[in-house]
N, C-alpha and C positions, 0 to 999 in steps of 0.2 A: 504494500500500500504506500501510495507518495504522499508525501508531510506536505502541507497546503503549501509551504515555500520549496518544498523542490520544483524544478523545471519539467515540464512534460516530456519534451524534446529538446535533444541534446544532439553536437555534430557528431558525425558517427564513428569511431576509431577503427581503423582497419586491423585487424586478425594481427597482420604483422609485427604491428606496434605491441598490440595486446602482447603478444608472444615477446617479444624483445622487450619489457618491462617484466616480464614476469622471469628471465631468463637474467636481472639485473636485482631484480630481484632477491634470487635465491642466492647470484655472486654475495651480494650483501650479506642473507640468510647464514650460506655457508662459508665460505670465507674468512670473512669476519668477525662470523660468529665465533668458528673453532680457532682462530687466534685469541680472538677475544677475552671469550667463555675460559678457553684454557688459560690465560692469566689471570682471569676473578676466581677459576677455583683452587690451581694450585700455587699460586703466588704467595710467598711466605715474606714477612714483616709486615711493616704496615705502609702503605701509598701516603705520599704528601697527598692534601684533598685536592689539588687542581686536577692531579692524576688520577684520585680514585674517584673525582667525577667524572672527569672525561670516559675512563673505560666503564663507567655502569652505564653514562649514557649510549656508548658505541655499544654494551651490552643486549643493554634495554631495545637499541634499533633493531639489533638482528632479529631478536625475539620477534619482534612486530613485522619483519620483513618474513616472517614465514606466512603470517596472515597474509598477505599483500601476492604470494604468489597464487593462493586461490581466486582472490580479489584485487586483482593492479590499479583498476580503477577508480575504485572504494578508496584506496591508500594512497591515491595520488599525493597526497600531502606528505606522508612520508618520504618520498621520494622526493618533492619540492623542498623540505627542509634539509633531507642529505643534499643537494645541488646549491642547496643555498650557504649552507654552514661550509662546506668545500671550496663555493666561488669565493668568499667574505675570505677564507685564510691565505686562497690565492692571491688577490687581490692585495689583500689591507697587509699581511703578515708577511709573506714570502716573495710578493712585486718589492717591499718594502726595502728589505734586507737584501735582494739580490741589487736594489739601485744603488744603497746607501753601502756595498760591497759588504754587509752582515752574511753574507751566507754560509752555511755550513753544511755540514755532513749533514748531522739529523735533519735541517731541511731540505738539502735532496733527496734522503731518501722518505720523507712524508711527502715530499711534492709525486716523485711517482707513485706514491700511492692515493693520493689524491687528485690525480689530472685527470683519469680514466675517464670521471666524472662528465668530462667533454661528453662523452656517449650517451648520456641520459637527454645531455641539453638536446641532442640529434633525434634522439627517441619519442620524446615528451611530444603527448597528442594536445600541442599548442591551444588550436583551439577548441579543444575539450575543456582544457586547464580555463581559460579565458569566458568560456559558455557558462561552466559549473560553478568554478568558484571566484570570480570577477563581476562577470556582468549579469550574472543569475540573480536571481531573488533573495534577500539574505535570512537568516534563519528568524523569525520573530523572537520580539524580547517578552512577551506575555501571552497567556490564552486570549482567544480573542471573547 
């Protein structure tokens, strides 16, 4: 059943796309996750917190990128935030250091592990993203 603010119709995503976010998907899901998951659970001492948030939040994604492979659509937002929190380190963090000659080891090797990201922007059913959650109707703030 549609909530009186969703959209009737919406533009239509072609199979491919579908396929090719769900196969970005699971990279996230697995990947990710089994580096991830494998330092939250057998990582012994204690994380400074910018680290032990960062890896619950990288943890917390995979998790939810397994939903996202039944449902890529549903999830687009999760995907919109991995693309987003990627482009914002590229940009703001790593353009920064590589102008100002900061560069380093560990930022090359997070930068390729973050450029891949390119692929998503390629991927993304633009205007689907644009339809649904931009120019769509917005969720209401009370019963009517």
């Amino acid at each position: 059943m549609l909530l009186a603010s969703e959209p009737s119709t919406l533009p239509p995503v072609a199979l491919w796309r579908i396929n090719a976010l769900r196969i970005l998907f699971a990279l996230m899901a697995l990947a990710m996750g089994h580096i991830i998951w494998g330092q939250l659970l057998f990582h012994e001492g204690v994380w400074p917190v910018p680290t032990g948030v960062a890896k619950s939040m990288l943890g917390g994604l995979a998790l939810l990128s397994l939903f996202a492979i039944r449902a890529p659509l549903q999830m687009l937002p999760l995907m919109l935030f991995e693309m987003t929190w990627k482009t914002v380190w590229l940009f703001f963090i790593a353009l920064r250091a590589w102008l100002e000659g900061g560069w380093t080891a560990d930022m090359e090797s997070t930068f390729y592990e973050v450029i891949g990201i390119v692929v998503a922007f390629l991927v993304m059913p633009w205007p689907y993203v644009w339809a649904r959650f931009i120019a769509g109707p917005a969720d209401p703030w009370r019963r009517p």
